[in-house]
NUDREN-554521 format. One record per atom (N, C-alpha, C): residue number from 1; atom name; x, y, z. Coordinates in Angstrom, 3 decimals, m for minus. Atoms other than C-alpha are relative to their C-alpha. Layout:
REM NUDREN-554521
@num=NUM; atomo=CA; xx=X; yy=Y; zz=Z
...
//
This chain:
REM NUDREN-554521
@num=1; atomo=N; xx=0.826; yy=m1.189; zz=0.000
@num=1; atomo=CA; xx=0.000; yy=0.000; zz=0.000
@num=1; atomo=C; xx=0.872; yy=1.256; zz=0.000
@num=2; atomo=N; xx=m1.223; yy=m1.032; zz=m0.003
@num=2; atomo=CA; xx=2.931; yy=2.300; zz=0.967
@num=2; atomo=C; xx=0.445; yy=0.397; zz=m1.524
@num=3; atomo=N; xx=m0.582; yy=0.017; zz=1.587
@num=3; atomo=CA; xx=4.251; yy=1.510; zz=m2.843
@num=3; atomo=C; xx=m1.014; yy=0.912; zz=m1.078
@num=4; atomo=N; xx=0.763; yy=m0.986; zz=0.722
@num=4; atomo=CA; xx=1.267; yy=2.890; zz=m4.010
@num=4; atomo=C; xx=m0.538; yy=1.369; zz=0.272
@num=5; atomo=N; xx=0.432; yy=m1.217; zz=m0.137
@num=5; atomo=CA; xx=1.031; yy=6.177; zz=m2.497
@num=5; atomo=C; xx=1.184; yy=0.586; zz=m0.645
@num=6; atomo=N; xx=m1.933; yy=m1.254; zz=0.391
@num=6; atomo=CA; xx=5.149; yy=7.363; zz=m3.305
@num=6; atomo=C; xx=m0.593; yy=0.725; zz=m1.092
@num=7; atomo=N; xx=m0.041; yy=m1.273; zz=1.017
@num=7; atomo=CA; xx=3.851; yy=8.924; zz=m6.988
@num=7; atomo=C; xx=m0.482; yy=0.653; zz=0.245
@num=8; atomo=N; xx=1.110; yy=m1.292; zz=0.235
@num=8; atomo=CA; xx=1.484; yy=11.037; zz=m5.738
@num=8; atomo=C; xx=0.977; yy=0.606; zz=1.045
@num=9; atomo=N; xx=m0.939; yy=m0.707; zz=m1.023
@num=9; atomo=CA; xx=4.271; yy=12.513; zz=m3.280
@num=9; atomo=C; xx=0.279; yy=1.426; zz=m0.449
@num=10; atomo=N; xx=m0.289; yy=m1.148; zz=0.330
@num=10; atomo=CA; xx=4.521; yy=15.131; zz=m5.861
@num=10; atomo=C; xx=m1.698; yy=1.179; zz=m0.008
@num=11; atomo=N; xx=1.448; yy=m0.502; zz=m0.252
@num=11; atomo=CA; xx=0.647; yy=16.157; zz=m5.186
@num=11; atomo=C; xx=m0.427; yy=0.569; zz=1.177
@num=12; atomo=N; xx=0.120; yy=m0.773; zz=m1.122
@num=12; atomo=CA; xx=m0.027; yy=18.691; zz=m2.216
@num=12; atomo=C; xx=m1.372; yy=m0.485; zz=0.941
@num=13; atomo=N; xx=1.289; yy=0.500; zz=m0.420
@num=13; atomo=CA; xx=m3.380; yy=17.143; zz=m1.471
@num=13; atomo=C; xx=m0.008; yy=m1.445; zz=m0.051
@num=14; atomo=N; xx=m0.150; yy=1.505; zz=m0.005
@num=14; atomo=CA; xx=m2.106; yy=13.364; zz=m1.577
@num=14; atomo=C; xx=0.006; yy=0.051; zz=1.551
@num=15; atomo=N; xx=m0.663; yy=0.699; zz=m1.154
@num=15; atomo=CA; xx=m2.060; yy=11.102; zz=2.096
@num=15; atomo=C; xx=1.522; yy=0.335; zz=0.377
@num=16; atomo=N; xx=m1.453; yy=0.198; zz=0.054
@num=16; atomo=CA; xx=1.710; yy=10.782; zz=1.394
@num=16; atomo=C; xx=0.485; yy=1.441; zz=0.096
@num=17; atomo=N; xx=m0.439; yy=m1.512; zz=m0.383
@num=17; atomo=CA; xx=2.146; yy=14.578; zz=0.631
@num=17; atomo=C; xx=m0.732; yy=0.921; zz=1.144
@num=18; atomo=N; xx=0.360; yy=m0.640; zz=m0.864
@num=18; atomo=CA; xx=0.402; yy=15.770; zz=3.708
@num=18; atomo=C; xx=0.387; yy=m0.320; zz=0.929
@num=19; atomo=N; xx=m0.872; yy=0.743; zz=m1.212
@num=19; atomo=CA; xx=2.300; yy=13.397; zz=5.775
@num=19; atomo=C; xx=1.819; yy=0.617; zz=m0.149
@num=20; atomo=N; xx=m1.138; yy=m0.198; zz=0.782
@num=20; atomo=CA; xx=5.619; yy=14.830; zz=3.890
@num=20; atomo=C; xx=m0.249; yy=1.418; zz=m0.283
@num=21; atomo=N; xx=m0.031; yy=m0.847; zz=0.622
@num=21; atomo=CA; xx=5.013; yy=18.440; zz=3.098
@num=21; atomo=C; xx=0.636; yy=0.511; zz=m0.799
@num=22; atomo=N; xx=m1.383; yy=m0.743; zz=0.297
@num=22; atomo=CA; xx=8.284; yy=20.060; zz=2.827
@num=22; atomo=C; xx=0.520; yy=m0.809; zz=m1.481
@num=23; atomo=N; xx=m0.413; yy=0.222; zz=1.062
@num=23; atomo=CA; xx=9.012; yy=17.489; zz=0.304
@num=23; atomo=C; xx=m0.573; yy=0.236; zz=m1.290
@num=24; atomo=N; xx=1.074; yy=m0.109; zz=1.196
@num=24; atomo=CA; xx=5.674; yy=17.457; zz=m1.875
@num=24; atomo=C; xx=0.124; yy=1.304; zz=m0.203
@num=25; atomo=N; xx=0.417; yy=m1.145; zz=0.212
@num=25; atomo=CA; xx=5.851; yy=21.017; zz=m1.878
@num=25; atomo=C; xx=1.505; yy=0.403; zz=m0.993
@num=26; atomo=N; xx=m1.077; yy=m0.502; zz=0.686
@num=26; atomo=CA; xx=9.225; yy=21.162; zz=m3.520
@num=26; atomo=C; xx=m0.066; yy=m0.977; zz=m1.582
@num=27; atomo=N; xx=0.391; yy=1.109; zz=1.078
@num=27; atomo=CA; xx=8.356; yy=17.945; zz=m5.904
@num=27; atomo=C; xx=m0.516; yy=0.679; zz=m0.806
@num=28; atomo=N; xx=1.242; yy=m1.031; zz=1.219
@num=28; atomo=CA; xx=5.090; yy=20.063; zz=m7.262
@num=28; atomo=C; xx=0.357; yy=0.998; zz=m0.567
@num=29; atomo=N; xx=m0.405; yy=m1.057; zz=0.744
@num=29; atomo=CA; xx=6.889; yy=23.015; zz=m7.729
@num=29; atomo=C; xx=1.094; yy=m0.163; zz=m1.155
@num=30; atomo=N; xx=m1.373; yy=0.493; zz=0.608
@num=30; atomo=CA; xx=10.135; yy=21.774; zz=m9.471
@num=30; atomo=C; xx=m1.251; yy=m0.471; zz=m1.272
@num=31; atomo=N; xx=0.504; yy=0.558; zz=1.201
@num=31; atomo=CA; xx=8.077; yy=19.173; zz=m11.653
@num=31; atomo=C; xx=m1.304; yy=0.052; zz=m0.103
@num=32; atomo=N; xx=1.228; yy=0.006; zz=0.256
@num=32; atomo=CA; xx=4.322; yy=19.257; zz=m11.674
@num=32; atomo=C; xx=m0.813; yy=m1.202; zz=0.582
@num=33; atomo=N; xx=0.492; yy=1.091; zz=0.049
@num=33; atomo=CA; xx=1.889; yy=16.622; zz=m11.068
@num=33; atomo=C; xx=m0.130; yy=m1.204; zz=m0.956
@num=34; atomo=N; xx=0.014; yy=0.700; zz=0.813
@num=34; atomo=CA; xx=1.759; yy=13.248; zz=m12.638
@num=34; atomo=C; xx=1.312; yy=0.346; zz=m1.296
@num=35; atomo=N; xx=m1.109; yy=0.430; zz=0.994
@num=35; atomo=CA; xx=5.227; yy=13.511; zz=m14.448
@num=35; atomo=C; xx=1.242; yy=m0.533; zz=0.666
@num=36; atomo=N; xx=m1.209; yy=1.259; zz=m0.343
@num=36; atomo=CA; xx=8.754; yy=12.463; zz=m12.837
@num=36; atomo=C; xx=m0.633; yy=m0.929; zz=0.789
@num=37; atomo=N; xx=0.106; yy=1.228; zz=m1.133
@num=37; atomo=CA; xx=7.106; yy=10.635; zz=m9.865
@num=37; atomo=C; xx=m0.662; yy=m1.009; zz=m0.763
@num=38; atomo=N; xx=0.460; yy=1.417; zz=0.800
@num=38; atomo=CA; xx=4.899; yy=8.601; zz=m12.699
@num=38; atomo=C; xx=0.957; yy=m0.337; zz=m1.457
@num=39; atomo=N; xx=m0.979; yy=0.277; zz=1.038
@num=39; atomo=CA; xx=7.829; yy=8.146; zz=m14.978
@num=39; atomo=C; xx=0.667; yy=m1.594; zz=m0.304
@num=40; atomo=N; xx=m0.678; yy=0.690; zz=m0.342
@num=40; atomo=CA; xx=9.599; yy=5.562; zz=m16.084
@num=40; atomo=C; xx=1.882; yy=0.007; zz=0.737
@num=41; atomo=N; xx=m1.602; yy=m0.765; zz=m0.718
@num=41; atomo=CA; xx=13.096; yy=7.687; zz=m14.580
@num=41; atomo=C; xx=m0.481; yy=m0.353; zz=1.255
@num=42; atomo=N; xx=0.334; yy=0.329; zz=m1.349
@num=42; atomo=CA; xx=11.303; yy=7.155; zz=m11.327
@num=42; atomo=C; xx=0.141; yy=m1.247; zz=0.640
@num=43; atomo=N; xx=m0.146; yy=1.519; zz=m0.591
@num=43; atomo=CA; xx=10.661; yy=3.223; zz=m11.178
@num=43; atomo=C; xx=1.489; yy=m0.258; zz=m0.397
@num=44; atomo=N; xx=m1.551; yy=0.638; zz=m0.684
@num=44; atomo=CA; xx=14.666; yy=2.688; zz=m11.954
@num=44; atomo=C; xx=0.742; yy=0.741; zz=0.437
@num=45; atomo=N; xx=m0.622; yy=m0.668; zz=m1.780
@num=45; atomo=CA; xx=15.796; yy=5.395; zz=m9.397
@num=45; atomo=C; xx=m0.148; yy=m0.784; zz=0.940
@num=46; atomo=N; xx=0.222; yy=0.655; zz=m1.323
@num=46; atomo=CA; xx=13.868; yy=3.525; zz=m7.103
@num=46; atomo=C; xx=0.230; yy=m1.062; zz=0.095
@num=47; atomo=N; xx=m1.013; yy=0.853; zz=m0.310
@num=47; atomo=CA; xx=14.936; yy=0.396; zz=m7.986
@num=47; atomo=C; xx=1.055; yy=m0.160; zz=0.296
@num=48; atomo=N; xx=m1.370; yy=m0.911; zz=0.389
@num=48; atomo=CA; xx=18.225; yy=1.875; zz=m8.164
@num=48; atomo=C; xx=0.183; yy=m0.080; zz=1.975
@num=49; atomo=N; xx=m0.355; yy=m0.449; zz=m1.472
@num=49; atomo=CA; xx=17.938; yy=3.169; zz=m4.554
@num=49; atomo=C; xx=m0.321; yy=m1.427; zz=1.206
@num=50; atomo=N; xx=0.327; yy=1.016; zz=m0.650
@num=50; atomo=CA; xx=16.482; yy=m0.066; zz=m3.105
@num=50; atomo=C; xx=1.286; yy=m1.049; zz=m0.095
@num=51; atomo=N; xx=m1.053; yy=0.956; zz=m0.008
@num=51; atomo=CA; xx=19.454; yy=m2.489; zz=m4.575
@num=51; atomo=C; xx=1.275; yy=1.453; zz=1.141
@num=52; atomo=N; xx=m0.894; yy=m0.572; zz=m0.489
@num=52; atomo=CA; xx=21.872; yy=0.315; zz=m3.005
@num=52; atomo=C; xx=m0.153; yy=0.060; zz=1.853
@num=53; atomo=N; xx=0.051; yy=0.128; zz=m1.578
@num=53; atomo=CA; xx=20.124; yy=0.117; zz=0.903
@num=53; atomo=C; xx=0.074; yy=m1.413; zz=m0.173
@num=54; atomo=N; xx=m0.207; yy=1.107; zz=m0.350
@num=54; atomo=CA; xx=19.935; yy=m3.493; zz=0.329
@num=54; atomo=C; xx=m1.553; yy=m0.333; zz=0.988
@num=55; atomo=N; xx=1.361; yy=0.633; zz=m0.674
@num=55; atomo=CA; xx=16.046; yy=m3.915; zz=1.008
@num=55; atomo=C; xx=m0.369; yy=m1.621; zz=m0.034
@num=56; atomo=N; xx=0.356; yy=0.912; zz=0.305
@num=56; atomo=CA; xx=14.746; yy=m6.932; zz=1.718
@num=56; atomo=C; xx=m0.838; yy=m0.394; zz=m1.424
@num=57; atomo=N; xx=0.576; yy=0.408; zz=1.391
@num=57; atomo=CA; xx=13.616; yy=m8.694; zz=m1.746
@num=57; atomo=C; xx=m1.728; yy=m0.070; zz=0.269
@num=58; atomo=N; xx=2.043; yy=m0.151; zz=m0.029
@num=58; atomo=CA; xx=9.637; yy=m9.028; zz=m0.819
@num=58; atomo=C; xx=m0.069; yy=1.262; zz=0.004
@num=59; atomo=N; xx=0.567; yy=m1.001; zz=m0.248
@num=59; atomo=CA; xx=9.525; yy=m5.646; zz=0.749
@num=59; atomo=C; xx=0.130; yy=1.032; zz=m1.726
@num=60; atomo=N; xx=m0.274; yy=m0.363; zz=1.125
@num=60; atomo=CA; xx=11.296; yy=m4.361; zz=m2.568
@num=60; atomo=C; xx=m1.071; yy=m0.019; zz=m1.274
@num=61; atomo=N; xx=1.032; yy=0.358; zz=0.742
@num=61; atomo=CA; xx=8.985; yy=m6.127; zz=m4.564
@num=61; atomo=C; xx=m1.391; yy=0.417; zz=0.110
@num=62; atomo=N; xx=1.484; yy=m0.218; zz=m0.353
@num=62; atomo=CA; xx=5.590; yy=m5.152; zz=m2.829
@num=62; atomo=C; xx=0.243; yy=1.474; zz=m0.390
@num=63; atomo=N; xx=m0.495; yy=m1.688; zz=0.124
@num=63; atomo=CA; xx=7.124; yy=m1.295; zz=m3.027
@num=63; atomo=C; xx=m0.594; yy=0.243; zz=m1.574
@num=64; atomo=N; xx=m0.314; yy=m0.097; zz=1.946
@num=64; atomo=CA; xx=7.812; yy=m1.620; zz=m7.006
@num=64; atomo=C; xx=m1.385; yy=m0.360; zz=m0.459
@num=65; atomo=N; xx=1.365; yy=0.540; zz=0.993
@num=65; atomo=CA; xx=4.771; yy=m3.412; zz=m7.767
@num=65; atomo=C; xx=m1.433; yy=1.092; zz=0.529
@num=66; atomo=N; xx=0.942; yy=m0.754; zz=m0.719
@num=66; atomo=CA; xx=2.387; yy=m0.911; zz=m5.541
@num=66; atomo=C; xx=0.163; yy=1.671; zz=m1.192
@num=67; atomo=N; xx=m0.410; yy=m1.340; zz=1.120
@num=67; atomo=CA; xx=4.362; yy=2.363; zz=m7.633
@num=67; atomo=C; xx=m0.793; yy=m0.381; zz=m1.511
@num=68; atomo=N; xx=0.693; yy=0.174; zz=1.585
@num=68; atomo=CA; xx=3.675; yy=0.373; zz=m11.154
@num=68; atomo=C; xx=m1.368; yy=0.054; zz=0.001
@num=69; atomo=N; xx=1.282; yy=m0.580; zz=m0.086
@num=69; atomo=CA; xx=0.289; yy=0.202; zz=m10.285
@num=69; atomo=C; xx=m0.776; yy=0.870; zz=0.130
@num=70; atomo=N; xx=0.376; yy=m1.327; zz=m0.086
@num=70; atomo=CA; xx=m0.274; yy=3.429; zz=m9.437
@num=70; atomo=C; xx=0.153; yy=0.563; zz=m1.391
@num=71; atomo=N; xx=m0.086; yy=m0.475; zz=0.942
@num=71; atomo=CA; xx=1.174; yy=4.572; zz=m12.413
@num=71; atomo=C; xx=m0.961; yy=m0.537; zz=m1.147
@num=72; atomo=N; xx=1.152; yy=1.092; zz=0.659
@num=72; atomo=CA; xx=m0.937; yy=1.631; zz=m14.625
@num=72; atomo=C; xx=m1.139; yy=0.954; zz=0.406
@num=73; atomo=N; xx=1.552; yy=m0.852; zz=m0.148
@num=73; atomo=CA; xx=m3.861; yy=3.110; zz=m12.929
@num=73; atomo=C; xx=m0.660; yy=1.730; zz=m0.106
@num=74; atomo=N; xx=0.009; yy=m1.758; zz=0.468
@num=74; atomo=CA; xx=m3.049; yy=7.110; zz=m13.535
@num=74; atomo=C; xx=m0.176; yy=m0.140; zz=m1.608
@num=75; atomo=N; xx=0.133; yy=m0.330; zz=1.346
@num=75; atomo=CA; xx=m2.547; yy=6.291; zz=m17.159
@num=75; atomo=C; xx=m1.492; yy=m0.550; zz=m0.697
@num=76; atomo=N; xx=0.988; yy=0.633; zz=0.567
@num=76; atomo=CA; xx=m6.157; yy=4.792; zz=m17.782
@num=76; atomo=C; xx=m0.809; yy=1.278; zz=0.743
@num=77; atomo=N; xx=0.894; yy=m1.178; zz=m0.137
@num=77; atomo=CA; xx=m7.609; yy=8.541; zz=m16.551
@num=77; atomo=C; xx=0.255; yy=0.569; zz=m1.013
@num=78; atomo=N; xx=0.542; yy=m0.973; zz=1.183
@num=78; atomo=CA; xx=m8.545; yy=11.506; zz=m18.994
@num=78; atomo=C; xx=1.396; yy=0.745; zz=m0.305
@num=79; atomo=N; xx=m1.806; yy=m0.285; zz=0.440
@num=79; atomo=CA; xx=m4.913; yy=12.876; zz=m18.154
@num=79; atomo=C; xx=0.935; yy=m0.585; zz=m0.158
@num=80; atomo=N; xx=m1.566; yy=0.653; zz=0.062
@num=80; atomo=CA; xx=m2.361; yy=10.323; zz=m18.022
@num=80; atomo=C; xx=0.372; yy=0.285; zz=0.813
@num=81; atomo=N; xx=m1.264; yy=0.008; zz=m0.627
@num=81; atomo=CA; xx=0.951; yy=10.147; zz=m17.190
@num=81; atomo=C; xx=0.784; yy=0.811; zz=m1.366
@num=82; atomo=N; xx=m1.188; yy=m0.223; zz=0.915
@num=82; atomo=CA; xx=4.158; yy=11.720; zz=m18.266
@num=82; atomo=C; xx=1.082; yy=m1.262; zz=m0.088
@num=83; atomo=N; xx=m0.822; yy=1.507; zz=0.170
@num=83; atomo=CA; xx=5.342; yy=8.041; zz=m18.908
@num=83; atomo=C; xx=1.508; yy=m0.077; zz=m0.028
@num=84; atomo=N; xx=m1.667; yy=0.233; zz=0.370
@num=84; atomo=CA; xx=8.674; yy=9.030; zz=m20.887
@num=84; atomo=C; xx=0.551; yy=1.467; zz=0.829
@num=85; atomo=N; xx=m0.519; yy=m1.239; zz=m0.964
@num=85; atomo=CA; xx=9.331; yy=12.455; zz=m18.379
@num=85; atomo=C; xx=1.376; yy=m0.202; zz=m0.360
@num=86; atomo=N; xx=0.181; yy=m1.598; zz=0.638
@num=86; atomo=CA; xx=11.333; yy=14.543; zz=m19.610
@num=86; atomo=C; xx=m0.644; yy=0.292; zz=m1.133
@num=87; atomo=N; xx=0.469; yy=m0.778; zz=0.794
@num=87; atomo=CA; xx=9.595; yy=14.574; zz=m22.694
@num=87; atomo=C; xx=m1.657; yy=0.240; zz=0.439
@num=88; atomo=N; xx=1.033; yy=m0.604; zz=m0.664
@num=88; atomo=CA; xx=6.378; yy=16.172; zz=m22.777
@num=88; atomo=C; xx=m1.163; yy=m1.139; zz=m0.631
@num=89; atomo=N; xx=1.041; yy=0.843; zz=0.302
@num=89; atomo=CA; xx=4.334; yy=13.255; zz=m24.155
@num=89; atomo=C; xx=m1.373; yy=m0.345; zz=1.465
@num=90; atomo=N; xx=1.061; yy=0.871; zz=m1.262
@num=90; atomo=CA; xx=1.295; yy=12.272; zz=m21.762
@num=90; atomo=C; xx=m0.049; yy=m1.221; zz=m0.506
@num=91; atomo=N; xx=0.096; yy=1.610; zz=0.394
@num=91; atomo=CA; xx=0.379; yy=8.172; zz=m22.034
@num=91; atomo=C; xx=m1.164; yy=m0.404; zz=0.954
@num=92; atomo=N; xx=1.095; yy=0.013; zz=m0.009
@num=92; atomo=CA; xx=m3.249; yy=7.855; zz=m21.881
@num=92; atomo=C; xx=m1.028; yy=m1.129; zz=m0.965
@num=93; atomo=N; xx=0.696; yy=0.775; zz=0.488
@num=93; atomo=CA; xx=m6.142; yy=5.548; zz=m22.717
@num=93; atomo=C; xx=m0.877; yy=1.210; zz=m0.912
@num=94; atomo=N; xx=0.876; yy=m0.536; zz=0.203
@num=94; atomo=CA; xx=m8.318; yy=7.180; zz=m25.041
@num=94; atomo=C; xx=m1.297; yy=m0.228; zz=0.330
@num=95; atomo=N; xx=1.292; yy=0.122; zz=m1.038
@num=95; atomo=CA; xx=m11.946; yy=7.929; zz=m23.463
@num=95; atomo=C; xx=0.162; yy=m0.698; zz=1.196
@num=96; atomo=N; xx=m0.508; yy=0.097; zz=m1.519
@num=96; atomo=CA; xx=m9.584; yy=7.812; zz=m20.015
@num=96; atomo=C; xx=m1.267; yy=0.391; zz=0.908
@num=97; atomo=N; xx=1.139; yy=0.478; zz=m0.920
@num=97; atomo=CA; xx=m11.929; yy=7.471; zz=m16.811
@num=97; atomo=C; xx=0.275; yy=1.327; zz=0.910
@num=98; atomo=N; xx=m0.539; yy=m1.495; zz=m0.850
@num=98; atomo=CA; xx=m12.269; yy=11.107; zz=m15.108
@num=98; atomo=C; xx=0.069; yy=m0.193; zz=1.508
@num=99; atomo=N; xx=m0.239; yy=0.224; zz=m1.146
@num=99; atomo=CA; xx=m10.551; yy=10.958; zz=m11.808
@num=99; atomo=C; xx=m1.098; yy=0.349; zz=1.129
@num=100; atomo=N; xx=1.308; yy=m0.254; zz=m1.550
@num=100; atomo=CA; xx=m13.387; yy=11.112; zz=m8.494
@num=100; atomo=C; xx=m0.932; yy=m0.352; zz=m0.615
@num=101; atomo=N; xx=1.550; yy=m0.123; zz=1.031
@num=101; atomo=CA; xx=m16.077; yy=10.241; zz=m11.249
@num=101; atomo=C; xx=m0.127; yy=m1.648; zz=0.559
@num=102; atomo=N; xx=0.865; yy=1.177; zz=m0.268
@num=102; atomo=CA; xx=m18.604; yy=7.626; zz=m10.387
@num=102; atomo=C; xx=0.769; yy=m1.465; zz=m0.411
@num=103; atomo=N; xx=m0.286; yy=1.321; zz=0.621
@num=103; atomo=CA; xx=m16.847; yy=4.773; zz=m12.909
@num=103; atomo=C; xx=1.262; yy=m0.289; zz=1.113
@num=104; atomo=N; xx=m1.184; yy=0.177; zz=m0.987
@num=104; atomo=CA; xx=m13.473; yy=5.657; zz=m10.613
@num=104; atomo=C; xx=m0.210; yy=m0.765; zz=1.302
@num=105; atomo=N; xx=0.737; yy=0.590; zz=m1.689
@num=105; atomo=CA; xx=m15.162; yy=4.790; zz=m7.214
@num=105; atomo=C; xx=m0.601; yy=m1.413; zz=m0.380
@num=106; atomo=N; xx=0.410; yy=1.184; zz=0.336
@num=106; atomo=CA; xx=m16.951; yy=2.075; zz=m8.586
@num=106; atomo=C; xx=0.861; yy=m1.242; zz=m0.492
@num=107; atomo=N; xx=m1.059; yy=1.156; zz=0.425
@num=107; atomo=CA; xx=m13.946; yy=m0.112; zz=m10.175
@num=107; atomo=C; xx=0.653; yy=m0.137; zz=0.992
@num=108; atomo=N; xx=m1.135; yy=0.158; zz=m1.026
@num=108; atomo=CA; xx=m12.091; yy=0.652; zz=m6.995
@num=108; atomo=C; xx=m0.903; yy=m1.149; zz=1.132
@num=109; atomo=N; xx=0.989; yy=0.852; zz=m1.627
@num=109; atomo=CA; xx=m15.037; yy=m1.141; zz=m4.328
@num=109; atomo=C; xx=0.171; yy=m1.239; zz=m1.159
@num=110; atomo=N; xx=m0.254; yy=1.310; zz=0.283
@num=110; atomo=CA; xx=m15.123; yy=m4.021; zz=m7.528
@num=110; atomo=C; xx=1.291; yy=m0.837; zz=0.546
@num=111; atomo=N; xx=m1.471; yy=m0.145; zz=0.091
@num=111; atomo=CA; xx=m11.246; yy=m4.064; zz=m7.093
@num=111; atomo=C; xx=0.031; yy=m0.789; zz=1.633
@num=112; atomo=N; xx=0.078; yy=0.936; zz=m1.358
@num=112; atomo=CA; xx=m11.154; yy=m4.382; zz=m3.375
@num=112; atomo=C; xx=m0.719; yy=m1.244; zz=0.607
@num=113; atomo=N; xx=1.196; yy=1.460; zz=m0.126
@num=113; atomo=CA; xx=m14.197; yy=m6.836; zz=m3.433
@num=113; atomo=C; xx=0.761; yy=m0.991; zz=m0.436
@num=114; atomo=N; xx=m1.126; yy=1.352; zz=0.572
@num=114; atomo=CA; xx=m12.010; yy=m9.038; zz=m5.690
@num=114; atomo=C; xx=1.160; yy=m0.295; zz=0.758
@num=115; atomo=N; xx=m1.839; yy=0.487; zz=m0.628
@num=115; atomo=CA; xx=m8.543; yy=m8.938; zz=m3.612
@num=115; atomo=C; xx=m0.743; yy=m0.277; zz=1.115
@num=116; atomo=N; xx=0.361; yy=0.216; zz=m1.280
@num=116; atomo=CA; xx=m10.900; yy=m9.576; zz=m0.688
@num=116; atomo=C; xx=m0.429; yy=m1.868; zz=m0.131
@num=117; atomo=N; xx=0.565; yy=1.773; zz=0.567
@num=117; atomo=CA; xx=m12.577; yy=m12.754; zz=m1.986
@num=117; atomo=C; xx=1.103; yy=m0.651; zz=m0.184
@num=118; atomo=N; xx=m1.511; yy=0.853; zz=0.222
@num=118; atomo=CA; xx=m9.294; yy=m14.001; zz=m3.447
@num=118; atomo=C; xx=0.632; yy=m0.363; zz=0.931
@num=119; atomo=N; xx=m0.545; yy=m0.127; zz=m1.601
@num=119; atomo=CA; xx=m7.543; yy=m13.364; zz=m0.034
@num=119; atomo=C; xx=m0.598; yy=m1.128; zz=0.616
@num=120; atomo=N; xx=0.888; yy=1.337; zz=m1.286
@num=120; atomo=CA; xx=m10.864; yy=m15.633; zz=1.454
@num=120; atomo=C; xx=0.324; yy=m1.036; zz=m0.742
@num=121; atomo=N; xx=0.039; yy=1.263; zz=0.847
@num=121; atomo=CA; xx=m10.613; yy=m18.402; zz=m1.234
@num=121; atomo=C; xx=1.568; yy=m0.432; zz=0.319
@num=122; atomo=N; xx=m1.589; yy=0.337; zz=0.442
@num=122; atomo=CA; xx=m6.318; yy=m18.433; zz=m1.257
@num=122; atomo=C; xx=m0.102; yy=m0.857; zz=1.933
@num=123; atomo=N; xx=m0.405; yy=0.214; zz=m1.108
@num=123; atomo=CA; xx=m7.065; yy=m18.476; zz=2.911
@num=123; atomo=C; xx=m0.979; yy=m1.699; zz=0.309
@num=124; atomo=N; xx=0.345; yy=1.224; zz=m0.111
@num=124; atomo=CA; xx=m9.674; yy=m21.649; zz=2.885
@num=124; atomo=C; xx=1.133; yy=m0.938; zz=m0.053
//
């Protein structure tokens, strides 16, 4: 879960950036929303920085895979991502899903319904 809050670190109104100010507030200004932190420059920094502390390999893994998803799930809204950051491309679904909008909330309760069930079925 942690893995999936880090991109929005550059967002002043994220969990992560209200827990973090000082940093989100220098992130947003420097680069904007939705571009280095959903980059692909971002996921091998942070891999990058993880082989260099020497994280444990799960925690590593749950981290990385929580970020890609985030990003996966920014680029299927109306704005995207800045995927290849620095250039200025966005990387978007066309007829992307407008962020807080009804379809958003609704795939997210299917979403959790499913990892919940799975969870009960994997735990039988």
């Amino acid at each position: 879960m942690f893995g999936a809050m880090v991109p929005d670190i550059d967002h002043t109104g994220s969990k992560i950036g209200r827990a973090v100010p000082i940093i989100d507030d220098m992130i947003s200004s420097v680069f904007g929303h939705r571009t280095f932190t959903h980059s692909l420059l971002f996921l091998i920094l942070g891999y990058w920085l993880f082989h260099i502390f020497s994280l444990p390999e799960s925690l590593e893994f749950g981290i990385m895979l929580g970020i890609i998803s985030h990003i996966f799930l920014d680029m299927l809204t109306v704005d995207g991502v800045k995927l290849l950051w620095p250039l200025k491309t966005r990387v978007s679904i066309p007829f992307g899903v407008k962020t807080g909008g009804l379809f958003e909330h609704s795939f997210f309760l299917l979403l959790i319904l499913l990892i919940g069930y799975t969870g009960y079925q994997i735990y039988l």
